[in-house]
N, C-alpha and C positions, 0 to 999 in steps of 0.2 A: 635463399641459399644458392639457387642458379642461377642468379644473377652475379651474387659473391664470386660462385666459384668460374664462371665464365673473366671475371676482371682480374679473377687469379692467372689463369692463363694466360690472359693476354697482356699482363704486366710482366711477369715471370717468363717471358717469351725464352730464353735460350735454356733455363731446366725444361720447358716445355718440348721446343727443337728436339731436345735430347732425347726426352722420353718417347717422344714420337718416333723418332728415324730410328730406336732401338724397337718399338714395336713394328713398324712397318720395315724393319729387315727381318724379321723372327718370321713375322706373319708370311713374308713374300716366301722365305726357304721351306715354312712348310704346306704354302699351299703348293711352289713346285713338286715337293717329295712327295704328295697325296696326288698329285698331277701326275707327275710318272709313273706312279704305281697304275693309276687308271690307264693310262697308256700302253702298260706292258701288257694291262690285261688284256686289250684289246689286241694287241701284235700277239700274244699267245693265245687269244682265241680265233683267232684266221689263220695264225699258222698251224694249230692242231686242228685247224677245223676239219678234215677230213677224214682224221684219226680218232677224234676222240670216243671212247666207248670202242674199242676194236681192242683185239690181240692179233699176234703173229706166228704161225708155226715155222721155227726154222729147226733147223739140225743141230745135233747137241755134238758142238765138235769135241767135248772131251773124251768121246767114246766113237764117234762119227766124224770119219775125216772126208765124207763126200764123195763127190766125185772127181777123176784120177786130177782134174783144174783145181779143186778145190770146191766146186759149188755144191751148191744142195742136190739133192737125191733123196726128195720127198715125194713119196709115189701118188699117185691122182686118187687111189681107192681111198689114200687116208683119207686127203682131203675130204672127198663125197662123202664120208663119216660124219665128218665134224658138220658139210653143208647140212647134210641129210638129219642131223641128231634135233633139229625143231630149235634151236637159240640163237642161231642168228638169221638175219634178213638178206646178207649181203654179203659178198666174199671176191677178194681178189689173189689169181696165180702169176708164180711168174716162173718164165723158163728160162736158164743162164744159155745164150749160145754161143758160135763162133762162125761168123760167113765170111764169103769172098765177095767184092763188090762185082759184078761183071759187067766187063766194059767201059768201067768210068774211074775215076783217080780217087783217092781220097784223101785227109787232111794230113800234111805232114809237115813237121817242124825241123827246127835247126838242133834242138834239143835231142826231141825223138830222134832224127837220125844218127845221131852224135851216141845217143843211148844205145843205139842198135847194129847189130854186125850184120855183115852184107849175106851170110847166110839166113838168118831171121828177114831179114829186109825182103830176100826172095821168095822163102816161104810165108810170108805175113804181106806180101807188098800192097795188097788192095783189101785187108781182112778188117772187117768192123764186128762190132757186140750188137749181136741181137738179143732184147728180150721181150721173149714171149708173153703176154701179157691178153686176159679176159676184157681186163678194163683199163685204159690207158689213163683214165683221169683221177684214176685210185692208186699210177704205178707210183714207187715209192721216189723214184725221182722227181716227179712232178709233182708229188704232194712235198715232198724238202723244198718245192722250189728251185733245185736247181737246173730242169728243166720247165721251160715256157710255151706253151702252143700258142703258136704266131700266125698260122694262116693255117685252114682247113680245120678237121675236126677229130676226137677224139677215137680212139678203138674201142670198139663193142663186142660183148660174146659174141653175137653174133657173124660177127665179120671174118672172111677166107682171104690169104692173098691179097693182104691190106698190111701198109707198113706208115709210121713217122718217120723221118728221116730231120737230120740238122739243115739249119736257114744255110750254112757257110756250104757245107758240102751240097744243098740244092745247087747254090749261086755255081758253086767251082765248075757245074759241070752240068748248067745249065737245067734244072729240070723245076718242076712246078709240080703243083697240088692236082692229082689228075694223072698225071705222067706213069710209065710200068719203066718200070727198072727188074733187072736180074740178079738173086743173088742166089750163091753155090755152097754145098759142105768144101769145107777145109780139111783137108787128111792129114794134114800136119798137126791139124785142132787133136789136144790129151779127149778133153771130151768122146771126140768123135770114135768111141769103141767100134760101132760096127764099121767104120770104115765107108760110110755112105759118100755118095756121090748124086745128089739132088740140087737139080740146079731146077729154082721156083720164081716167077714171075709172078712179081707184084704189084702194085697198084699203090703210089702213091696218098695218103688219105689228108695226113695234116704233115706241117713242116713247124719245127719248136727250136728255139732256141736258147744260148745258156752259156757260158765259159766256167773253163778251171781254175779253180780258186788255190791253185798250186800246181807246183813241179807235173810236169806228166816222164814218165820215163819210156813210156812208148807208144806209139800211136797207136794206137787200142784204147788207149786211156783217155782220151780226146775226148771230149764232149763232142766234138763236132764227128767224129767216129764212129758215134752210137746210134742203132737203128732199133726201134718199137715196134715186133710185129703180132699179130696175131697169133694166140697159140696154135694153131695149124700149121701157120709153117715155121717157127721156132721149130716144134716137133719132129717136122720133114726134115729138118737139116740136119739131123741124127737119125735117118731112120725110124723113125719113131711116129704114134698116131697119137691124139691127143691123151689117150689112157693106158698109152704103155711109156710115154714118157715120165722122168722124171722131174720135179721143180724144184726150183730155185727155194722159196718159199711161198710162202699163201700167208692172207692177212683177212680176219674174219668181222664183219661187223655187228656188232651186237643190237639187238629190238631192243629199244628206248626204256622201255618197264623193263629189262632187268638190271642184275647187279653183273658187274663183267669178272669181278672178284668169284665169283657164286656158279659163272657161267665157264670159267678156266677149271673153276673145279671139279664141275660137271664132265668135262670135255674129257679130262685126262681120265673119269671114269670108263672109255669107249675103251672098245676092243684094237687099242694101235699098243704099238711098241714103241712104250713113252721112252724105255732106254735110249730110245736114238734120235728123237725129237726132245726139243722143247719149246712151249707157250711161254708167250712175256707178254706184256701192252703194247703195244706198238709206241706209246708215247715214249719205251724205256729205248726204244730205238735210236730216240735221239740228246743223246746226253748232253753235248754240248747244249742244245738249243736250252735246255733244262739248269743246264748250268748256269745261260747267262739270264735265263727269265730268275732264277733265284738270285743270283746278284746282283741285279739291276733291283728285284725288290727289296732288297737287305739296301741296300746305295738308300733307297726313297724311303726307306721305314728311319733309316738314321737321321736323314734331312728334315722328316716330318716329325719324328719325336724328339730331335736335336731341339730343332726350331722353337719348340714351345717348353720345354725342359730350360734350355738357356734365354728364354724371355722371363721365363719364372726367375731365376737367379736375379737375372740384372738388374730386371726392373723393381725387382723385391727389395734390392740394394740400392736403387738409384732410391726408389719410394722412401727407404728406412732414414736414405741420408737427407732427401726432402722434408718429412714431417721430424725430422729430429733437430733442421734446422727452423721450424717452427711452432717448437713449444711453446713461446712469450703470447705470439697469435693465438695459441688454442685456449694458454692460461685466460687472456681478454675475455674470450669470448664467450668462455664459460662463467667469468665473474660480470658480464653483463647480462646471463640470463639464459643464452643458447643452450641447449641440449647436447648430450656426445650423440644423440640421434642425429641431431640436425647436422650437426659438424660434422659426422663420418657420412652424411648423403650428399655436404657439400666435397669432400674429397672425394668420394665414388664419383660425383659429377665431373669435377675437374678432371679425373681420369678420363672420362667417357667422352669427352671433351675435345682431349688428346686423338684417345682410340680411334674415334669414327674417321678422321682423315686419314690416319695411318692405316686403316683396313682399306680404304678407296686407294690409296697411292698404291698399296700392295699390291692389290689384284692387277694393277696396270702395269707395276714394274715384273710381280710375278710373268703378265701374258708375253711381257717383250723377253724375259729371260730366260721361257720353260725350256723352249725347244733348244735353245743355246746349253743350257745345264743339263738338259736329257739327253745330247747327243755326248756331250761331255761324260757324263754317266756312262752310256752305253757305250761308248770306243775304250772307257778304261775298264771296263767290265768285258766285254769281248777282247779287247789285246791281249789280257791275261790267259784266257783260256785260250787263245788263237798260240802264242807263246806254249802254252804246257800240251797243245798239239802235238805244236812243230818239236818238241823236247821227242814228246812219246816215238812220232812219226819216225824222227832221224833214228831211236836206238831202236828200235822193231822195226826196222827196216817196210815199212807197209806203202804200198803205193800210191799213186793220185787214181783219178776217175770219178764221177759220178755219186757212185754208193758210198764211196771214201768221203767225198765233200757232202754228200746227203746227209751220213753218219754225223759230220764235226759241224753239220750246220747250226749257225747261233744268229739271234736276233738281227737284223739289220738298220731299221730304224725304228723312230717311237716317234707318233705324232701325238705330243704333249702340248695339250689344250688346257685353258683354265677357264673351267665354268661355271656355273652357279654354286653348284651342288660342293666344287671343292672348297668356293669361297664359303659358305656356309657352314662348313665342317672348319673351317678354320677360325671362321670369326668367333663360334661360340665355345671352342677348345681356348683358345687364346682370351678371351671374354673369363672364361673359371679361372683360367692361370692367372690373370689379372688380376680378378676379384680373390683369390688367393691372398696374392703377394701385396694387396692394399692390406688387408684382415690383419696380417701378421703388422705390417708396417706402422699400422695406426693403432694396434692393440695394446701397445707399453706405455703410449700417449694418453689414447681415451682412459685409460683405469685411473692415472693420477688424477690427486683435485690439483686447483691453481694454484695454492703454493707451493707444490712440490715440483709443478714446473716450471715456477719462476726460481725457485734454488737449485733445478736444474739447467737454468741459464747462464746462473752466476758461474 
């Protein structure tokens, strides 16, 4: 019989062709779609890698419109509540500020200045965003990514009189990792209620880099604008000491054994005034990215169940039309004695025959195609959402910056690899669909005796 069915094959060479390049196109699409999905998971588990099992307290602006800028004016006692309550391990503040650079320029555009009138220009002419921050490498920009630390290191609680600063504004005005720069309150700053006038000397620690992924309308909103300092002197810049300041927000990380669902609800049991706060995951912080991790998956769930869905159809119909045009063959073969066993193992063979090269050619044309079809994926998966952005952006009129492009951040790439584990899931998915679609094809054949399939010839 494997002998038969291999001389079937290789007589019958162009139904052969056929049925092969339909199975090793089926196979190749769904071992990509199983391929990107592995992909995305992996790009969604480094990018939340820092977040995941965390929540966020921010202000509930439907009742809480902040402070007089807009930021948060979440008091430090809360916080130490929630440190203090035993559930989490780990926790990050941050302070919203507004400084003056002193002595040195800072980044400005054709744009920005175009945006700005030459009153603002003078009150703002050297004014960067600080924020205050416990741990720099938990701040929220730099876990979006859209800040980089490029040279030097991180902020620590522990750290006084310690600042980040951007690579572009280092270069413009010469300074380095090491370096003390001065920065002053702004009285022009809404923030700045008490009216302070603290001019603090800091200490270079690391230098990060990064660009806006949109419009800025004023230099403030710059990435290269932005300065990371220590909660000490964020504080200072408002008059203010680490525990009478207010923050921006706080982001709490949860111990490993628990549930974070179980642990928010605990939380909001504490003695705060939940009316004016609220807890969320920190992962709902970022919806875009959420966005396109779900359609990039929905993209690869359709490719990979496409793929083996439409090899079942085809080949079921390529199959029905092959052994339908060889009832006279099966009539012979039965009236010389062969079995319908022996004869449906030499058509299972002839398949398998086919198959095995078309699973080898696949995996190969799969590995040359993944990363081509997964970036293809992912740019029509992100256009879309970058599009229903820019829709929301223009009629809310909301600005660029940082926390803006942190917020709408979405996937960026997918290193889509094809390897064992997906050729394996494919071959033996595709293997049932096969063994399917022969079952059906040969099942109205084998039931006749040989006369009825020779007057089905006639």
């Amino acid at each position: 019989m494997i002998k038969n069915a291999l001389a079937y094959v290789t007589r019958k060479r162009l139904k052969s062709l056929i049925i092969l390049l339909v199975i090793t196109a089926m196979a190749t699409i769904s071992m990509i779609g199983l391929s990107i999905k592995d992909a995305t998971n992996r790009a969604a588990a480094k990018t939340f890698g820092n977040i995941t099992n965390s929540f966020t307290m921010e202000i509930n602006r439907q009742v809480n419109a902040g402070t007089p800028r807009g930021g948060g004016n979440i008091r430090n006692e809360d916080i130490n509540k929630i440190v203090k309550s035993g559930h989490v391990k780990d926790y990050v503040k941050r302070i919203g500020a507004v400084a003056d650079l002193v002595g040195y320029d800072i980044i400005r555009t054709e744009a920005t200045n175009r945006n700005e009138d030459e009153e603002r220009i003078e009150k703002f002419k050297s004014t960067v965003m600080v924020t205050g921050v416990n741990d720099s490498s938990k701040e929220t920009k730099f876990v979006s990514g859209a800040f980089r630390l490029v040279d030097g290191k991180h902020l620590e609680k522990t750290d006084k009189n310690k600042v980040l600063i951007h690579k572009d504004l280092a270069e413009k005005n010469n300074l380095k990792v090491g370096d003390k720069i001065k920065i002053k309150s702004n009285k022009y700053d809404a923030d700045n209620e008490k009216q302070a006038d603290e001019t603090i000397e800091v200490e270079i620690k690391g230098i990060f880099d990064g660009h806006n992924k949109g419009g800025a309308s004023a230099a403030v909103e710059l990435y290269e604008n932005n300065i990371i300092s220590d909660i000490d002197t964020a504080a200072k810049l408002y008059g203010n000491t680490e525990q009478s300041a207010v923050y921006q927000d706080a982001t709490f990380f949860v111990k490993g054994d628990k549930n974070l669902d179980k642990v928010i609800k605990n939380i909001k049991g504490l003695d705060v005034d939940w009316n004016k706060y609220s807890l969320v995951k920190s992962t709902s912080n970022y919806p875009a990215l959420q966005q396109s991790i779900s359609g990039i998956y929905s993209s690869a769930n359709k490719l990979f169940v496409g793929g083996i869905i439409f090899a079942g159809i085809i080949v079921s119909l390529l199959l029905f039309l092959w052994m339908n045009s060889r009832k006279k063959e099966v009539a012979v073969l039965l009236s010389i004695g062969r079995t319908k066993k022996e004869i449906a193992i030499q058509f299972a063979a002839e398949l398998i025959f086919v198959a095995i090269p078309a699973y080898i050619i696949s995996f190969f044309v799969a590995g040359a195609l993944g990363k081509v079809i997964g970036n293809k994926v992912l740019r029509g998966v992100t256009g879309g959402i970058a599009d229903g952005i820019a829709k929301e952006s223009a009629s809310s009129g909301l600005g660029g910056g940082a926390e803006v492009d942190g917020f709408n951040k979405t996937l960026t790439s997918l290193d889509v690899i094809i390897d064992t584990r997906a050729f394996i899931y494919v071959v033996l998915f595709m293997t049932m669909i096969l063994s399917i679609s022969l079952i059906i094809s040969t099942y109205r054949i084998l039931r006749k005796r040989p006369k009825e399939l020779l007057i089905d010839v006639k």
